[in-house]
N, C-alpha and C positions, 0 to 999 in steps of 0.2 A: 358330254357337256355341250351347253349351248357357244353358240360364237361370241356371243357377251360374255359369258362363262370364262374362256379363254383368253379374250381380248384383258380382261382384268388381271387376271393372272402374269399372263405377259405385260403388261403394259403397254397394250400395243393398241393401235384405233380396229375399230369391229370392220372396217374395208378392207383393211390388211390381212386379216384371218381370214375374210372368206377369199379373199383372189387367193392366196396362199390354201385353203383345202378345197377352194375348184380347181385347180392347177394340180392338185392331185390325185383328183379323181378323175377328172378328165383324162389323168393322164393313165389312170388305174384300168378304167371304163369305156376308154374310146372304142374298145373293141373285145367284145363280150363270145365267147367260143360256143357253138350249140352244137357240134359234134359227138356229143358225150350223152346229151340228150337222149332219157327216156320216157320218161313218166314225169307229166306237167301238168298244174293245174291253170284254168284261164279264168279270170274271176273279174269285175268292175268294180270301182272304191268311188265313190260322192265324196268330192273335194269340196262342194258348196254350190251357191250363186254366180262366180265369178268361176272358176275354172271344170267347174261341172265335172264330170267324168276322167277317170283314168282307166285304160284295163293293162293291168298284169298277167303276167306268165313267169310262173316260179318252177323252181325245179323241186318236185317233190323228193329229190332222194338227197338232199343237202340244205332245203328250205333256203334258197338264194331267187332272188329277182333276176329274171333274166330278160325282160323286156316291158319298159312302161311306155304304150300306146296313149296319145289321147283322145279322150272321146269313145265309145262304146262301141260294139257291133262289131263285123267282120272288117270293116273300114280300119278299124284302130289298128288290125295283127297283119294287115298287109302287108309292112316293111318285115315285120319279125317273121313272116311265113316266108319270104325273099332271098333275108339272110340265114334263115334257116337250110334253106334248098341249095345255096353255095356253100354251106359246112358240109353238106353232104349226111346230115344226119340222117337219125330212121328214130321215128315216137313208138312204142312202143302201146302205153297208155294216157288217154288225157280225161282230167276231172274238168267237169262244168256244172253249171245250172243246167235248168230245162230250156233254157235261150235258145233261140230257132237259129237266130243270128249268129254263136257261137259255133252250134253243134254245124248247119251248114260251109262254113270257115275251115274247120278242120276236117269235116269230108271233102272239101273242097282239093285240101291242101297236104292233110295227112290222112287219106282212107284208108292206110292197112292199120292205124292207131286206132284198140278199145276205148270207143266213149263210154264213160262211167258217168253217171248223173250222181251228182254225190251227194250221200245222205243227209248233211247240214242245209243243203238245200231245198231237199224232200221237205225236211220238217218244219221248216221255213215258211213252204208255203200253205202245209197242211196247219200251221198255226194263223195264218193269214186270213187262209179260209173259216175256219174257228173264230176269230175276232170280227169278221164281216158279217157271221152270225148272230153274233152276240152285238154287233150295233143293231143289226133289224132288229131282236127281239125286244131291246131298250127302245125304239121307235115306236114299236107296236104296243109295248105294254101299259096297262094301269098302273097307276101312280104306286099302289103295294106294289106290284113286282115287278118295277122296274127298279125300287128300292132293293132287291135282293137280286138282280142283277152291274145294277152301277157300280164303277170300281173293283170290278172283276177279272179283269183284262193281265193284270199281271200274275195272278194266280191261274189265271188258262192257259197262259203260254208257259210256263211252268211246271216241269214234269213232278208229280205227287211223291215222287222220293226224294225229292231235297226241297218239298216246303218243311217250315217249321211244323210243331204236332196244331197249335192255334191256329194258323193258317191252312193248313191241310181241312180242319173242323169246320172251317167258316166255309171253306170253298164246296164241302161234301153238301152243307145246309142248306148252299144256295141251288147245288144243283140239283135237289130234292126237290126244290119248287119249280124245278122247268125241264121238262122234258125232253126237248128239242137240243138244249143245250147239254145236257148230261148225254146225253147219246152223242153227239158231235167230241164230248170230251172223252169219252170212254174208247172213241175209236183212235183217237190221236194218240193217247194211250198206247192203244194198243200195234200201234202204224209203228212206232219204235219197235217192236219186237221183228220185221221184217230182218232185217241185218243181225240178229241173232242166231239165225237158222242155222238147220245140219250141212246143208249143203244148197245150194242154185237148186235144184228141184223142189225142194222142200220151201226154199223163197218164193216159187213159180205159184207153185201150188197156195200159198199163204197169201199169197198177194191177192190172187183170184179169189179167195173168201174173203179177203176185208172188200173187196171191190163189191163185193153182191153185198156185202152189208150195208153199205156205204149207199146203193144203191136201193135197195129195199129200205131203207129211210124213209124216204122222201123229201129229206131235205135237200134244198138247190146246192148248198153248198158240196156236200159232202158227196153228192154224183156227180160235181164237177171235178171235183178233187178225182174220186174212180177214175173217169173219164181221161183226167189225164196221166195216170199212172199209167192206165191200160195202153195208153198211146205208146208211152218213153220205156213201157216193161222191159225191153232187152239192153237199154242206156242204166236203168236200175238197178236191174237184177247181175248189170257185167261186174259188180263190187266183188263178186263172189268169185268173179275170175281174177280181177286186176287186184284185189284188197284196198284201191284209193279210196280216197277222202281228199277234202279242203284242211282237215284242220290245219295242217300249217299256213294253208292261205289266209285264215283266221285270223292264225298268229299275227301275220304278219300284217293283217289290217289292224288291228290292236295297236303294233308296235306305230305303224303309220300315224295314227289318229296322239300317240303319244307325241313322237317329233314337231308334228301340227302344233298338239299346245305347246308344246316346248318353246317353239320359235314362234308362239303368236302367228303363225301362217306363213306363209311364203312369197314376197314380191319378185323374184326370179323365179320364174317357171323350169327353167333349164336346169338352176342350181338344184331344187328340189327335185328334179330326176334324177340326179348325181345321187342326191340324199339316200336317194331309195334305194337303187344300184349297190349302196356300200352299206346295207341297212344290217348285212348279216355278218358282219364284221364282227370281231369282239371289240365291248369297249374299255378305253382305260377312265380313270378320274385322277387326274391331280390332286394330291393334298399335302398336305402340310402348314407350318401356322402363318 
């Protein structure tokens, strides 16, 4: 429930309730255990204008927040690499992005910990590169086929098994009329099949033929895409050792963006760290008439 939520309920004024659950979480939170620490993912969440950047570290084996830095980059996890090194822990696995910033952070700090590049953010960017394609082509085109390009964008980022049967039709029509772009979608396609594989050799191997396709294109985008696959292959391909993934960092930006509207945004910066911290609590609801 919201603090308003509450405050009504009790009849209490909305200052009361929040000094009364920062007082308790403060008191819950002041001091977070990373001992136990194995496998984390590091990830950055856009608060907006005003408070820009947070990055997190959650504990993949129980989806709890264990540390909200502000601001991005390896700068943010300095204090949590700190207190991490006086728990005396040991990582075992850590999920990221392709972030240079990141991945040098934990070789820095944790280098016997498997970097896993994880695959929500593979896809991520191969959908990015896909959509920067598809603005050239709409720049470039005549006025017919740019018509059969416009408003295309959310059916590309969109894997072809869960559009509708109308929407799958429209999408296959249009990329009948462009060939550049149908080949750019056919491999993104096909770029999810990488983490299906029998086995890391079998990934190795699959990777290296979408990269020569990707390549024998000739499209800018789609050799850049290669290009940096080929770079991060062994932060890639380690899924097949580690099994990670973000999704629950997902989750829990979802849940994040929920509390946001909940409470109209946050004027205590410190409060809404608390927030975050206790995010994987269970919650109750009051009712009654």
């Amino acid at each position: 429930m919201t603090l308003s939520d509450v405050a009504g309920w009790l009849d209490l004024s909305w200052d009361t309730v929040k000094t009364v659950v920062q007082r308790r979480l403060e008191n819950d939170y002041r001091k977070i255990g990373y001992r136990h620490l194995r496998h984390i993912a590091i990830d950055e969440l856009y608060l907006g204008r005003t408070r820009k950047y947070v990055t997190l570290v959650i504990d993949l084996d129980n989806g709890r927040i264990m540390w909200v830095g502000d601001g991005k980059g390896g700068e943010a996890l300095r204090e949590f690499w700190r207190r991490f090194k006086q728990s005396r822990g040991r990582l075992r696995a850590v999920a990221i992005d392709m972030s240079g910033a990141y991945a040098a952070s934990v070789r820095e700090h944790a280098p016997h910990a498997v970097l896993t590049f994880d695959r929500f953010h593979v896809v991520k960017l191969m959908n990015e590169r896909l959509d920067d394609l598809r603005r050239e082509l709409v720049r470039a085109a005549g006025a017919d086929a740019k018509q059969s390009i416009k408003g295309l964008r959310w059916l590309l980022l969109h894997r072809k098994d869960n559009l509708e049967p109308d929407a799958a039709q429209r999408l296959e029509q249009s990329l009948q009329l462009n060939a550049p772009l149908q080949c750019a979608y056919l491999l993104k396609e096909e770029l999810g099949l990488l983490w299906e594989q029998a086995g890391g050799r079998q990934a190795w191997a699959f990777l290296r033929e979408w990269c020569a396709k990707a390549a024998a294109s000739g499209i800018r985008q789609l050799h850049a895409m290669a290009d940096t696959l080929l770079r991060h292959a062994k932060g890639v391909l380690a899924y097949y050792k580690t099994g990670l993934t973000s999704g629950k960092m997902e989750g829990i930006n979802r849940k994040i963006r929920g509390l946001l509207a909940s409470a109209f945004g946050f004027r205590d910066h410190d409060f809404f760290k608390l927030r975050l911290y206790a995010l994987h609590e269970t919650k109750f609801k009051l009712v009654g008439s």
